[in-house]
N, C-alpha and C positions, 0 to 999 in steps of 0.2 A: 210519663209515669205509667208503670202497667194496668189496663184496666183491671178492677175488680182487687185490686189492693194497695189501695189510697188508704194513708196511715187515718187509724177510723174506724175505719169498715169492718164490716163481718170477719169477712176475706183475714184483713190484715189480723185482728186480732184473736182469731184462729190459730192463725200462726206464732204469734206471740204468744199464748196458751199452751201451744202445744210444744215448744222450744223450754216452756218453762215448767211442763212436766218432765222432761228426761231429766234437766235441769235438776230438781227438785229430790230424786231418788236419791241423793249421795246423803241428803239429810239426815234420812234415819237410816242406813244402810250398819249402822255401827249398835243401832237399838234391836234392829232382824236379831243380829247374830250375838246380841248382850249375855243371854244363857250359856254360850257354849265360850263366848273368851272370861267369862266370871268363873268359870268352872278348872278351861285349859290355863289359867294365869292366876289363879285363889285368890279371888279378889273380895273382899268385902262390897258388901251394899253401897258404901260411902266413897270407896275406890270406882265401883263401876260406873256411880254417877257423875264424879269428876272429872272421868274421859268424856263421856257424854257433856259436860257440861263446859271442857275445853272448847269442843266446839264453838259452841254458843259465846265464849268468849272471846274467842277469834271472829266469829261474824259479828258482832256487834262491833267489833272494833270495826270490822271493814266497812261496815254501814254508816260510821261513822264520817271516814275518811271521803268513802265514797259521794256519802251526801254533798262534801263541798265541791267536788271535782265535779258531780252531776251540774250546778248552778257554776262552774269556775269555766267547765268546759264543754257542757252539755250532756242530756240525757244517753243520747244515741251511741256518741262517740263513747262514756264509759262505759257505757254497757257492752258494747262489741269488744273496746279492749279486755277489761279486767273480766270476760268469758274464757279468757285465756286461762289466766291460773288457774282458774274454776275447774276445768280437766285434767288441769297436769297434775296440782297437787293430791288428787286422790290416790295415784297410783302411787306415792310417796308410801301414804299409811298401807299400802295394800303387800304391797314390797317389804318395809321395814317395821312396821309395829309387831313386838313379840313381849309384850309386858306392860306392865301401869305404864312407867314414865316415856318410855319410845312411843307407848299409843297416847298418851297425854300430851305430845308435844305435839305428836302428827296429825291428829286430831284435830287439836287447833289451826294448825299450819293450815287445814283444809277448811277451816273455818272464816279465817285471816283471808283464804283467796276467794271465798264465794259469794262476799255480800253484793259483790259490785253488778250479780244475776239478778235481783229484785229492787232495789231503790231505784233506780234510774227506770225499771221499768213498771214502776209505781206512776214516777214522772211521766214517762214515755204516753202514758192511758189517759193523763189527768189533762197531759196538754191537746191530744189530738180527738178523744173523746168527748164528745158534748154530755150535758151537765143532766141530761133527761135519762141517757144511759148508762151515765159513769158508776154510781152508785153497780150497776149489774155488772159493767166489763170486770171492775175491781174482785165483785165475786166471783166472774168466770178465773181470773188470774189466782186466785187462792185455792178455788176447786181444783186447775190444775195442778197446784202444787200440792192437794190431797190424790189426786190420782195419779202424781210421781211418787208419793207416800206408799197407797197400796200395792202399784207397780214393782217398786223396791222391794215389800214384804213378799210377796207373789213369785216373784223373780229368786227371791234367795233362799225362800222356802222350797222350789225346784231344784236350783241348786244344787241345795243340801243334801238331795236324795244321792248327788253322784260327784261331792266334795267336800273339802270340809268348810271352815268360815272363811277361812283365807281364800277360797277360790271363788266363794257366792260372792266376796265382795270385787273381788277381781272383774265376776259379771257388770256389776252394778257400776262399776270406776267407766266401764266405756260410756255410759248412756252419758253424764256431761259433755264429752267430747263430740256425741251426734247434736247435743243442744248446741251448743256454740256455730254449727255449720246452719242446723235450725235458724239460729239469729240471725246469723249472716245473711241468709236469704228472706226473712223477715222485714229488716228491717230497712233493706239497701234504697226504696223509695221514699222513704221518710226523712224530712229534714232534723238537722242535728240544730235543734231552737237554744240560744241561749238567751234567758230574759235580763233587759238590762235594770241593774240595780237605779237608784236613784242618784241623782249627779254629788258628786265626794262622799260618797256611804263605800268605805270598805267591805269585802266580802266576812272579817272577822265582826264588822257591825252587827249581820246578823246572825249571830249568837245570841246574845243581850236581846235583842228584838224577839226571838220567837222566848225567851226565858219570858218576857214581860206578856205577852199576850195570854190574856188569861184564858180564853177559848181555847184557843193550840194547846197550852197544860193541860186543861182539864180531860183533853183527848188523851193526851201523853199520858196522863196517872192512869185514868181507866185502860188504855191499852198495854201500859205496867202490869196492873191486875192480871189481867186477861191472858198474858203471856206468862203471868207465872204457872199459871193454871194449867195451860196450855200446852205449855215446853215439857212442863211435869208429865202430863199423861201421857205425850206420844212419847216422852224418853221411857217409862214404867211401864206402860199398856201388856206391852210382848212377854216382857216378862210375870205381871200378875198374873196374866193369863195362862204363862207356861207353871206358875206355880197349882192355879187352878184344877187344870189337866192331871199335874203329878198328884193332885191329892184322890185324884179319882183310880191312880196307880197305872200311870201312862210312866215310861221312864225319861229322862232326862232328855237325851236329840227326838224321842218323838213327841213328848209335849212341846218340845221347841219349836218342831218345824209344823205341828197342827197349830198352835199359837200366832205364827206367823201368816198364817192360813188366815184364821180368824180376825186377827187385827187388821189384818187386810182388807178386809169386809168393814171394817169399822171404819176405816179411809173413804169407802164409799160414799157411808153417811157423810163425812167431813166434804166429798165435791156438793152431795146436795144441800148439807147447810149452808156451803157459802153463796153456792147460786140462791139460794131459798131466800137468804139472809141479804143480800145486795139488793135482788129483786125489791125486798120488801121496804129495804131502806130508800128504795126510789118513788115507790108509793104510799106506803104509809108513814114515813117520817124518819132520819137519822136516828134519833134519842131514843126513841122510841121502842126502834127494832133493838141497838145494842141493848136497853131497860130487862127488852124481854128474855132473849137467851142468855145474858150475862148471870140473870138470875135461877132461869133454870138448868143452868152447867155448876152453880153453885149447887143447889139439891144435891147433883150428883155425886160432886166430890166429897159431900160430907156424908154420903151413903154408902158410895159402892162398894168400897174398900170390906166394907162392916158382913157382906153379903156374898163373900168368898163360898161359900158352900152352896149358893144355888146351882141349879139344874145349867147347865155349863150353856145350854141354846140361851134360858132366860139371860145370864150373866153376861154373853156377849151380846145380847139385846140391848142389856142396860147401857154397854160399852156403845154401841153403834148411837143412841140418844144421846149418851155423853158427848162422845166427837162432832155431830152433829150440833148441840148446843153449843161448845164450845169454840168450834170454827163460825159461827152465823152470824157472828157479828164483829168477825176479824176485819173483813174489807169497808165494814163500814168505820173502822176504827181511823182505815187507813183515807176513807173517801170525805170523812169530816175535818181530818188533819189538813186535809187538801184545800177546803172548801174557809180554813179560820183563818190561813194567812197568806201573804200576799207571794205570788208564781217566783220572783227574782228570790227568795229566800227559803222554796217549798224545801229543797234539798240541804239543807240546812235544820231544819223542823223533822225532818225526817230522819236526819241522823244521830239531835238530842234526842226525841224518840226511840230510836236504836239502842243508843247507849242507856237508855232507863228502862226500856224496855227488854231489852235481850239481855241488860244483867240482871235482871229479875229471872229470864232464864238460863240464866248461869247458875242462880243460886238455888234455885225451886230444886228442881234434880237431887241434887247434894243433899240438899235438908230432905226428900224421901228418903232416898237411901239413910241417911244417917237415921231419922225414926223411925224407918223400919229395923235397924238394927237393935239401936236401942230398947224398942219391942221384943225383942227377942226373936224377930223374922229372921235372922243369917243370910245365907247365900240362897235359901229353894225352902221357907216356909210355904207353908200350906195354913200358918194359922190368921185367922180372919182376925184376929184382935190386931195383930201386928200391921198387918195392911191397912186396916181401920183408923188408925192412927197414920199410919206415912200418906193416904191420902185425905185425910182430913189435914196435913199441911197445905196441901192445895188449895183446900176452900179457904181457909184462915189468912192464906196469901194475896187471894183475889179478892175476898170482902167487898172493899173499899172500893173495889170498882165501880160497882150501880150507880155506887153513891157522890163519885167523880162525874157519874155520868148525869144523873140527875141535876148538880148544881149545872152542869153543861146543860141541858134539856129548859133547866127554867130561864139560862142566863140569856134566851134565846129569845 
């Protein structure tokens, strides 16, 4: 085995970090450029979030799947195959989407091949990771996948200067194709562990099993919450912000591409909260840490919206707090799932997880846009009542989360 990258280690999981930033860009790569195909294709609010939120329901489905194959055939092995679709299918939407339902289907399609990049290597950290620094690897794995975030905005905010959307995203389709070779060489000395279930316990047994575990729920609801929250901002961010800019009488592509600027900077915050945020969960306590930022990502959503006419540096302050609260207690969402049920069934737990989780952010998106319409926001308001309202969905979405998380905190 090579020295210096024994699955573990610094070394290795550096590598695995950095595989699952390029990784990570195709995410919001459809949010970058949301101002300018709502515009070239007249989409309503509620239209442009339902591409967005195709997505989401194509990955959750594949998180789903994937979970059982991660525990049927192991981490290692899903993760290096199902890397594959994970690049092809972007150039699909990059090629072909010229409207709602072509970018509604392809959307997904790229949604449907990417989960199989994050579950197994959820698994991947939880098995080879000792328990003193797992709470932190988890957060270094989310922080990367907020600096494939800002990357992607950064990247097609350049772009833009000498394309139109169709080509920024064209940029952005190659970086999953450099992840998967990333993996490849990642992960080539680490054994592919498959943990053995209990003797006559089918792999459908555990279903029923993580549904009955009242710990593993109580993680799964709050991190429901958390992700409707979640999904909501980064899918809206670029464009409040682009509505922001216009009302300062910036026009349409260049509050877009200064938007993209800005919310890029706000990804920044999201690497330090989740490092900030693991860290803390390793030393001051699981419950504890999700208790505190879950509550302060609430504040925000039920404010920011309201406060559209600030001084645009304060505005994306608040933004960069928000992201920051909001990512800080992601990974530990994902390092207490790990820690309530037993390793033969983790990928299984993670894929109910998935499916209540990520159709929470299937449906967060859709209901902004649709109150923001409702409001009377349209396509490119600037009025702060409308926004006030599509992101107060947000907070009234997540609520319940603290409060999942506290019965978890005491049941302990």
């Amino acid at each position: 085995m090579t020295k210096g990258f024994l699955p573990g280690s610094n070394a290795w999981l550096v590598l695995v970090c950095g595989s699952r930033v390029l990784g990570a860009t195709w995410f919001v790569a459809y949010s970058a450029v949301l101002p300018l195909t709502q515009s070239a294709w007249g989409l309503s609010g509620r239209d442009a979030g339902l591409i967005q939120s195709a997505f989401h329901l194509g990955y959750l489905t594949s998180l789903f799947i994937v979970g059982f194959l991660a525990d049927r055939y192991g981490a290692k092995r899903t993760y290096v195959l199902t890397g594959i679709a994970a690049w092809v299918s972007p150039l699909f939407f990059v090629a072909f989407a010229d409207g709602f339902w072509s970018a509604y289907w392809l959307h997904l399609l790229t949604g449907l091949c990417g989960g199989g990049t994050y579950t197994p290597v959820l698994a991947l950290i939880n098995d080879n990771v000792e328990r003193a620094r797992r709470g932190r690897a988890m957060g270094l794995l989310i922080a990367a996948s907020s600096a494939g975030y800002a990357i992607c905005l950064v990247t097609t905010g350049v772009a833009l200067r000498f394309t139109d959307w169709r080509g920024a995203m064209a940029v952005i389709a190659a970086f999953p194709a450099l992840a998967w070779l990333m993996t490849l060489y990642a992960v080539r000395d680490t054994p592919n562990t498959i943990h053995p279930r209990p003797a006559g316990e089918s792999m459908l047994a555990a279903l029923p099993a993580v549904l009955r575990n009242r710990r593993g729920m109580l993680s799964v609801w709050g991190y429901t919450c958390h992700n409707w929250e979640l999904l909501g901002l980064w899918a809206w961010l670029p464009a409040f912000l682009t509505a922001a800019l216009m009302a300062r009488g910036a026009g349409t592509a260049e509050a877009a591409t200064l938007a993209l600027s800005l919310s890029a900077v706000t990804y920044v915050a999201n690497i330090a909260g989740s490092v900030i945020g693991g860290t803390m969960a390793d030393r001051w306590g699981r419950t504890k840490t999700i208790l505190l930022w879950s509550c302060v990502s609430l504040a925000l959503s039920f404010s920011i919206g309201w406060l559209l006419a600030l001084p645009i540096g304060l505005l994306v302050a608040l933004a960069c707090v928000h992201n920051f609260a909001a990512i800080a207690d992601s990974s530990t969402h994902s390092t207490v799932l790990a820690e309530s049920v037993p390793a033969h069934y983790l990928g299984v737990a993670y894929a109910v997880r998935s499916v209540i989780g990520f159709g929470a952010g299937v449906v967060s998106p859709v209901v902004f846009g649709w109150a923001l319409d409702a409001a009377g926001g349209g396509k490119t308001s600037a009025d702060a009542f409308a926004w006030g309202i599509a992101w107060t969905t947000l907070g009234l979405g997540a609520l319940f989360g603290p409060l999942a998380t506290l019965r978890l905190h005491r049941s302990r």
